[in-house]
N, C-alpha and C positions, 0 to 999 in steps of 0.2 A: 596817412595819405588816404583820401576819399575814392572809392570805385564807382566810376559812372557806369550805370548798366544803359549799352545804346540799344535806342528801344528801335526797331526798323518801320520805317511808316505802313500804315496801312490804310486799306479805304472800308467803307460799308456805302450798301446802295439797297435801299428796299422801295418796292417798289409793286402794286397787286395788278392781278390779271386777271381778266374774265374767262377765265378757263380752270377746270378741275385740277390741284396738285398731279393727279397721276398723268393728263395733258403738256404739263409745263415741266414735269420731272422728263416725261418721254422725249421733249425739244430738246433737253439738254444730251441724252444717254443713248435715242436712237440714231444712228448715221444718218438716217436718211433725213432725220428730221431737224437734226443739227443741219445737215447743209441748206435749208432751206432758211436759214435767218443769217447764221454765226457771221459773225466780224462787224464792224461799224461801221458805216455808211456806201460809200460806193463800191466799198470791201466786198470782195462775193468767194463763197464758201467752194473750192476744189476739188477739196477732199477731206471724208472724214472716217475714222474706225474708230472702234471702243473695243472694249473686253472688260462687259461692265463684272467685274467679281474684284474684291480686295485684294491689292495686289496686284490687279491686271491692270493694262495700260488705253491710254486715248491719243489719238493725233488730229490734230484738224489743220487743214491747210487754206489760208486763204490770199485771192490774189486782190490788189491793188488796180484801179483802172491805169495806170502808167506801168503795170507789169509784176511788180514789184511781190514776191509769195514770203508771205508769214507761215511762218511752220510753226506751231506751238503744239506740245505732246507731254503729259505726263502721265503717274503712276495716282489710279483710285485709294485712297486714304481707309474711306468709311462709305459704305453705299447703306443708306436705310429706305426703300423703296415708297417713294412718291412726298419723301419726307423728309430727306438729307443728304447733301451729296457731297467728300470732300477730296480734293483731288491735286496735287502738286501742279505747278504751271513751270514750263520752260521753251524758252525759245528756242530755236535750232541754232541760229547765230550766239544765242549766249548763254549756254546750256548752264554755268555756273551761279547764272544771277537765278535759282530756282524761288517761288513764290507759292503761297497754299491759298486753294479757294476754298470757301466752303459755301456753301449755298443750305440753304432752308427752307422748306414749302409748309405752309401753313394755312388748312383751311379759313376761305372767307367767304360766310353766305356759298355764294355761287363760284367764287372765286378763288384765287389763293394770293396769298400773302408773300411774298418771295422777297429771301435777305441774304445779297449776295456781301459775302466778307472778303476781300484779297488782303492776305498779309505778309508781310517778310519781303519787302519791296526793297531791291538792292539801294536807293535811293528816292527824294521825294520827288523828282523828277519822271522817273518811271512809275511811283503812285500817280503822278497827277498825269500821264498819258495814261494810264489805264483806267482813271475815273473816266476821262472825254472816252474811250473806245467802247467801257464797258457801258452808258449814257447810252450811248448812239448805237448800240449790240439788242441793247433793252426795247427801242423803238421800236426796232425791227422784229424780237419777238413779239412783242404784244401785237404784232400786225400780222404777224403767222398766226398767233393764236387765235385770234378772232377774225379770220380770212374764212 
């Protein structure tokens, strides 16, 4: 009898910015500066903590124009400063369907090279709403960053 190994979907998104790796590592790690982009489009950032050290934890809260709060929070993986960032994802509503991101900053000229990985997606359905969120997340930093 044959063993399927089920593989879980996952996304990649890269994508460059005209701003320094240590800039665009700081969007992702400092609170203050996560709230100023985080969530996809009309989505606006409520609240956010870190305890950037391995091991330590992140929440970011964001609300919906209809009301509606995303509570997403997990535990830092690997933190390599201005260079690598990997960190568990879960929702507060579905704390079981847990997912891993990992992010990479990669000098470019002036810029950086940014390759965001989500994997271990409970389904291809929750991959493919977090490719459109994380699209629309990304807009919004590159317009922080270069603000």
């Amino acid at each position: 009898m044959a063993t399927t190994l089920t593989v879980k979907p996952s996304l990649t998104i890269k994508r460059r910015f005209n701003a320094p790796p240590e800039k665009v590592f700081a969007a992702w790690t400092d609170p203050q500066k996560v709230m100023r982009w985080m969530g996809p489009g009309e989505i606006k950032a409520l609240h956010a903590e870190s305890d950037l050290r391995t091991g330590g934890r992140y929440r970011w809260v964001m609300r919906s124009p209809d009301g509606e709060d995303h509570d997403v929070s997990g535990v830092y993986r690997e933190i390599i400063p201005n260079e690598k960032l990997v960190f568990t994802w879960a929702w507060k509503s579905m704390p079981e369907r847990e997912s891993l991101v990992t992010l990479t900053f990669k000098r470019d000229g002036d810029g950086t090279l940014m390759t965001l990985m989500h994997e271990k997606f409970f389904d291809e359905d929750a991959r493919d709403r977090h490719q459109t969120g994380w699209t629309s997340a990304m807009e919004k930093l590159d317009k922080y960053l270069t603000a």
